[in-house]
N, C-alpha and C positions, 0 to 999 in steps of 0.2 A: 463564353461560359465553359469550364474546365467540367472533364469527365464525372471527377469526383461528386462535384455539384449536381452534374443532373442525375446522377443517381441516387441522390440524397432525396429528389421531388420525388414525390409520390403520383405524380400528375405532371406531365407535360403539355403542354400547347402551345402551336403555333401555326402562320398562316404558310400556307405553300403553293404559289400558282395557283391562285384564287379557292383553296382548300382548308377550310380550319382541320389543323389535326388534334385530337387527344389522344393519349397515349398514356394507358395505365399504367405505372412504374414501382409495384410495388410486387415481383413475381417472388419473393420471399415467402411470401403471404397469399398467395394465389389470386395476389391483385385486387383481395380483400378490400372495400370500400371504409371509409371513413370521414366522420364529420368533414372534415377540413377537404377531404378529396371532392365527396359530394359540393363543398362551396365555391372550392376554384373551380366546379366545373360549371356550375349554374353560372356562376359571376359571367365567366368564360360564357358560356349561349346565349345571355342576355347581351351581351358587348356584340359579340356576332351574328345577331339576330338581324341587326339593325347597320351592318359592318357591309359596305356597297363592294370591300374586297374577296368580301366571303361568296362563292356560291352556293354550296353544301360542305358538311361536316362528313368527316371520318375519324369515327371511334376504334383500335386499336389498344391491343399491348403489348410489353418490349420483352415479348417471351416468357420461357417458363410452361407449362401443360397446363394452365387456366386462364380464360379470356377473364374473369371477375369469379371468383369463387362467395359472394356475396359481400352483407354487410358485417362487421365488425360487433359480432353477436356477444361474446365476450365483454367487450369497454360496456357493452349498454346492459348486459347482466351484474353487472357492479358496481354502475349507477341504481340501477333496479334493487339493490340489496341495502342499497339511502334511500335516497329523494330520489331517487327517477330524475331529476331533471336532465340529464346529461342523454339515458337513453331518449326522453321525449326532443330534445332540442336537437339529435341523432335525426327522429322519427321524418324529424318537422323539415329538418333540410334535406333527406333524401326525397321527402316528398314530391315535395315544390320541385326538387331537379326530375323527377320523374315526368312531371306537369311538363317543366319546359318544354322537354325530351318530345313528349306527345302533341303540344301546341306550336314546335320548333315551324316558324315562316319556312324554311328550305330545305333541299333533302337532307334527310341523315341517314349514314351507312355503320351499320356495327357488324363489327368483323367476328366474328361467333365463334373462333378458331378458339376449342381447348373448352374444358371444365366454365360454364355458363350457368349458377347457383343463384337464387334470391334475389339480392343485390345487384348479381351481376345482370339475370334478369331485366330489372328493373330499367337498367340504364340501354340493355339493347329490345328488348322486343317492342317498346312503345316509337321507334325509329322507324322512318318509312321504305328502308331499306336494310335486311337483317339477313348477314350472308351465315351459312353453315359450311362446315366440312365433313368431315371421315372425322375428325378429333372433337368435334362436339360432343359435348355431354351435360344435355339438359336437366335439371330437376328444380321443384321446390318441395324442399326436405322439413319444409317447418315444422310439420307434424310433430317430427322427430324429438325437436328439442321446446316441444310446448309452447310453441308461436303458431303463426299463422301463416300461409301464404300471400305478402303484402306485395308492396311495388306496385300497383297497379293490378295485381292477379287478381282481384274483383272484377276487373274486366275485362284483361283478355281472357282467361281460364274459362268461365262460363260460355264466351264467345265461340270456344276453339269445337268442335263436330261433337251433336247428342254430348252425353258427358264426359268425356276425352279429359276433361277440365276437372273435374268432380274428382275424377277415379286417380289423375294426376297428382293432385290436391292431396286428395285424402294418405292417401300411401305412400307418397312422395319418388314414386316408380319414376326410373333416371330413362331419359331417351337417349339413344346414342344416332349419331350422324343423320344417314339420309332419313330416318324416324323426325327428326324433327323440323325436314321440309314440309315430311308425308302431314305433320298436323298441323300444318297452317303457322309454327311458331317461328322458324325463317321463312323467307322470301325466294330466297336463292339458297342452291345447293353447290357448291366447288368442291373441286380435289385440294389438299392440303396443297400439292407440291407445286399449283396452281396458283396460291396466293400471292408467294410476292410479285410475280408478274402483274396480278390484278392491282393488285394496293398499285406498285407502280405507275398504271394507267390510271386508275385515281386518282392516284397526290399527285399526276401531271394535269390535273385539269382536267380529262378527257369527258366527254358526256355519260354519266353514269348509267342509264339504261343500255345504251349499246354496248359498253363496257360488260358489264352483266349479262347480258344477252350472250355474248359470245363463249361466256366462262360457264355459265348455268347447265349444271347438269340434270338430268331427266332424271324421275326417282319413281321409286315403284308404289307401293301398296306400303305402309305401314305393318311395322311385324307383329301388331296388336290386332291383324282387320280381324280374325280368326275371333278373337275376341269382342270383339265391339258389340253386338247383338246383346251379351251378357254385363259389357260395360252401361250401357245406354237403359237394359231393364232394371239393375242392381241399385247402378250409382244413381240412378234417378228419384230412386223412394225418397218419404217424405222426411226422413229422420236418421242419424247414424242408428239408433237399433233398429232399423226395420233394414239397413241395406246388412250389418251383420247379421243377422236371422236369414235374408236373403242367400248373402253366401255361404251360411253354413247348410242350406237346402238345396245348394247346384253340388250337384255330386258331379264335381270336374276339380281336376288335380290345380288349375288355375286358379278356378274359386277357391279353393283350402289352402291356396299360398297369399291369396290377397287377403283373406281373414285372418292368417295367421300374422301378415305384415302389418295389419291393423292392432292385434292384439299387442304388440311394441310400442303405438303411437300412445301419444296423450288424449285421453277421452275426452277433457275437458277441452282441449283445443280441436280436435277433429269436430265437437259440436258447434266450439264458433266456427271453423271456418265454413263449416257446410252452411251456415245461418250467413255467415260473411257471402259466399257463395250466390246463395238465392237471391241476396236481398244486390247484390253487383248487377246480375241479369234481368233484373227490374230497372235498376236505375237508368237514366236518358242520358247522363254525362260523365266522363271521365272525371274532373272535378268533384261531382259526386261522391263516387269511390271512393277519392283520395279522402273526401274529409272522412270518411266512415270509415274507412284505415287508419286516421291518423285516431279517429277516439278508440277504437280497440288497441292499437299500440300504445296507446298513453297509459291504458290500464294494465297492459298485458305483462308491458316491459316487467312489470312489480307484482306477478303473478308466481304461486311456488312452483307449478309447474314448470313456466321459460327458467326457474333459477336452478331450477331441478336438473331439467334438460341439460343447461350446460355446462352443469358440473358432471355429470353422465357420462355426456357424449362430448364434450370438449374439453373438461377440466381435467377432469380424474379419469376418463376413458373405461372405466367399467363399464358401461352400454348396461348399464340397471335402475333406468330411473326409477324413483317412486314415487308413482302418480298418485295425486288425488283430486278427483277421487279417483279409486283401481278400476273402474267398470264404467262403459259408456251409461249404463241403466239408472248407475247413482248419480248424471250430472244433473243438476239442475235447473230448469229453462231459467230460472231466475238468476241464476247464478251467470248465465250467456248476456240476457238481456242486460245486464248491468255495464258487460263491454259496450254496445251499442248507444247506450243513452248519450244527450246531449255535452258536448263540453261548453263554458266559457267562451265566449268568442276571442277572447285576450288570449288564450291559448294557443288559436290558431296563428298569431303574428307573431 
């Protein structure tokens, strides 16, 4: 296969001294996920799953300052502006690649090097092996553009220390490098200029924990612990207006940047995902989640807000959406619970 060619894939794989590798190929786009990408790769786990050459996977990509900068938020906002069907058939196969991801038989290692967003998310942190470096840069920004935090973030977000997850969520606050060993969302922490030495000892076969073991660097305190006491009593209330009322009552220069970063979000979606939120840390299964993700994204995708959002902040770049409704106090639980209700089971296939 000629150069041209495989830079055409948006997706590579192959096997390497008993290694599956993926390799996201689309650094134009910051490695931005898409239907088609999401399907070779599940095709690709499901083949390897059960492949006696494979021992573990390794997720990578071919460059550029984004390991997965998320999903392809755009294509599914323009479907959302017809029929939706395009974003929900989007929703439904990044889903399922998520599932694989977290029910995958053998190890998986995702190389977290670079801009790590939604989508990108998605496909590494549900991996039982999730390296970081100095160039990570965590967030889920859905707030922003009137979505939610999906991929599985029903379940690990609520999981991660007190509300870490909440306060992440809500405000879409980006963590940078050793921050995001400090919260449980890598595994391992490396130096950048460490990496291809590692990936090398990888994609030669070598035993992954020893491997890791040798390269893991020790990390301190999180640059939020200062914070956390006000994280954990704020983000914990029962309602977005009771944690705004909250912060506008802590007379701390932090609190009045974290209300003030709220007052940009979508109110209507900062109240599903807080209700997304609660209702993840209740639930017993991963599986679970997902289906409860995939009914709020089936409604969501064709919500004015997400259409808002990215004409906002992705189309037009004004950064002025308008929300509605403009006030967390005008949303309506009726209006949340309608994401939630049951779908069709024909939907989910």
């Amino acid at each position: 296969m000629d150069a041209v060619s495989l830079e055409e894939k948006p997706l590579l794989t192959r096997v390497e001294n008993g290694v599956g590798r993926l390799t996201l190929n689309r650094p134009k786009a910051l490695h931005a996920l898409t239907t088609h990408m999401c399907r070779m790769m599940a095709e690709t786990l499901k083949t390897w799953a059960d492949d006696a050459r494979v021992g573990y996977v390794v997720l990578d990509h071919a460059g550029g300052r984004g390991f997965c900068a998320g999903g392809d938020v755009r294509a599914a906002a323009r479907s959302g502006r017809g029929d939706g069907e395009a974003a929900r058939e989007f929703f439904r196969t990044e889903y399922r690649l998520n599932t694989l991801i977290k029910r995958f038989p053998k190890p998986f290692v995702a190389l977290m090097d670079g801009v790590t967003m939604g989508g990108g998310v998605g496909i590494s942190v549900h991996g039982t092996h999730r390296i970081s470096t100095e160039n990570t840069l965590f967030a889920m920004p859905e707030t922003g553009i009137g979505l939610f935090p999906d991929v599985g973030g029903g379940w690990f977000l609520p999981r991660l220390e007190g509300e870490v997850g909440t306060w992440l969520a809500l405000t879409g606050e980006r963590l940078r490098g050793a921050d995001v060993r400090a919260a449980g969302i890598s595994t391992h922490h490396v130096a950048a200029a460490d990496l291809p030495a590692l990936k090398a000892e990888l994609l030669a076969g070598n035993d992954i924990d020893n491997v890791l073991h040798r390269y893991d660097q020790t990390v301190g305190e999180p640059s939020y612990t200062e914070h956390l006491e006000a994280i954990n009593r704020i983000f914990g209330k029962a309602s977005m207006a009771d944690i705004a009322i909250a912060l506008k009552l802590e007379d701390t220069d932090w609190a009045q940047h974290q209300g003030e970063v709220l007052a940009t979000r979508s109110p209507f979606s900062m109240s599903v995902t807080l209700r997304h939120l609660r209702e993840g840390r209740r639930m017993d299964s991963f599986e679970q989640v997902m289906e409860m993700e995939f009914r709020i994204a089936s409604r969501i995708c064709q919500s004015h807000d997400f259409l808002e959002g990215v004409r906002a902040v992705l189309d037009d770049k004004d950064h002025s959406p308008h929300w509605l409704p403009q006030s967390i106090g005008c949303v309506s639980a009726e209006s949340v619970e309608a994401l939630f209700a049951p779908l069709p089971r024909e939907l989910y296939a």
